[in-house]
C-alpha positions in Angstrom: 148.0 -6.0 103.2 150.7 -7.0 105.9 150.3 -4.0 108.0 146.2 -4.6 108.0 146.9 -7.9 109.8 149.5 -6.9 112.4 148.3 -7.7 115.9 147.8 -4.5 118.3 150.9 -3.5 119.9 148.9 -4.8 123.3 146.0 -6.7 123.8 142.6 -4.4 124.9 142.9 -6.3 128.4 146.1 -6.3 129.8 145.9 -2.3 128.6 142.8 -2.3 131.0 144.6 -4.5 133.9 147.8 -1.8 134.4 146.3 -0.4 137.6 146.5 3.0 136.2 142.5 3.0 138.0 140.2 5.3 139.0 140.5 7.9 141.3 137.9 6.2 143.6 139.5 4.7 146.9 139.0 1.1 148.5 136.2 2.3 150.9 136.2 5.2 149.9 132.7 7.0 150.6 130.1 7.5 147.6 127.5 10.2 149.4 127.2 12.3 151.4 124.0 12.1 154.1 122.3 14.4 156.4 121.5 12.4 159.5 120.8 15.0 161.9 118.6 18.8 161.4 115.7 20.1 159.2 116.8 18.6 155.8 117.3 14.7 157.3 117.2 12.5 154.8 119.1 14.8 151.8 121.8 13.0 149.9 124.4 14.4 147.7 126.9 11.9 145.3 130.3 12.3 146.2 132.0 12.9 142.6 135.0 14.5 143.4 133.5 18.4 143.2 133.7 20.8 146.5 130.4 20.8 148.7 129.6 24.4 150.2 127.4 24.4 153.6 126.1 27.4 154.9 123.1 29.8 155.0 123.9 31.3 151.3 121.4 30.5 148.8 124.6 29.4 146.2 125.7 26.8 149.1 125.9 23.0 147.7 123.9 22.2 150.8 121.1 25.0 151.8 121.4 25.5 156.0 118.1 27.2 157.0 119.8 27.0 160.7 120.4 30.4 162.8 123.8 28.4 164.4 125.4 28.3 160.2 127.3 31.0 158.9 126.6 31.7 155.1 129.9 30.6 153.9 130.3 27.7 157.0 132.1 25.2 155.5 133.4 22.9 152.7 134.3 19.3 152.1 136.3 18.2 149.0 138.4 15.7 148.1 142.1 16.0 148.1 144.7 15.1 145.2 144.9 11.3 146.8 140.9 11.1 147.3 140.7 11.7 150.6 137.4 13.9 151.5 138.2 16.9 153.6 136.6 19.0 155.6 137.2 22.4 156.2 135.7 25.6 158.5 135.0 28.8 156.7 135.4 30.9 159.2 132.2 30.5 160.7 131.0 32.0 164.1 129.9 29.2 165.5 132.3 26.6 164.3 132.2 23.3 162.7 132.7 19.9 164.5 133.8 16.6 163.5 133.0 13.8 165.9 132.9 16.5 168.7 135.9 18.6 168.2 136.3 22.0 166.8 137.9 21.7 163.5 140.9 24.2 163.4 142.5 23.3 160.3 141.7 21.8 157.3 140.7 17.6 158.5 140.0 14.3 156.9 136.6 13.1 157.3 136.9 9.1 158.2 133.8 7.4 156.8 130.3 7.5 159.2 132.1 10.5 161.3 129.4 13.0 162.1 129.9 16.7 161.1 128.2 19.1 162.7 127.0 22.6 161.5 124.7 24.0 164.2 121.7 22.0 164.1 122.1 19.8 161.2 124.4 16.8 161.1 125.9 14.9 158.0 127.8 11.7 157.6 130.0 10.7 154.4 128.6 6.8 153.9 129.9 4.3 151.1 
């Protein structure tokens, strides 16, 4: 009968107050927006899976744009939450705020991404 009334070895909310947290950063962005090309408008929730752009039918994102490769590129979060963005190879390259990407890059929120016609932003 003792044992039935012992208190929990901690309280529920200092459990939930240990700042173990989500993996979800301060600011961190929430979707992902096409802001410039012929699917404007799309969103796609960020939640922590790998986004494929490119011409191939089994891309994430769909490009019907002659300037995308099939396989063009990919954006996925890294082990601290940080979204990345990374050229496959493409022909005609993938920019981020104007520059060629040569190597795998963070993406700071709002920067555009451009894929040949069609532009995307990461947005909170």
């Amino acid at each position: 009968q003792a044992a039935a009334r012992q208190a929990p070895a901690q309280p529920p909310q200092q459990r939930d107050r240990q700042g173990g947290g989500g993996r979800q950063r301060r600011n961190a962005p929430t979707k992902l927006v096409v802001t410039e090309g012929t699917l404007t408008g799309t969103t796609v929730a960020l939640q922590g899976q790998t986004i494929t752009l490119g011409r191939a039918h089994d891309s994430t994102i769909v490009l019907d744009d002659d300037y995308a490769s099939s396989r063009h590129a990919r954006i996925y979060p890294d082990q601290g939450g940080q979204w990345i963005v990374e050229d496959l190879g493409s022909t005609n390259g993938t920019y981020l705020d104007r520059s060629r990407l040569t190597t795998a890059t963070p993406i700071p929120l709002g920067a555009p991404i451009r894929i040949g016609k069609t532009v995307i932003e990461l947005r909170k």
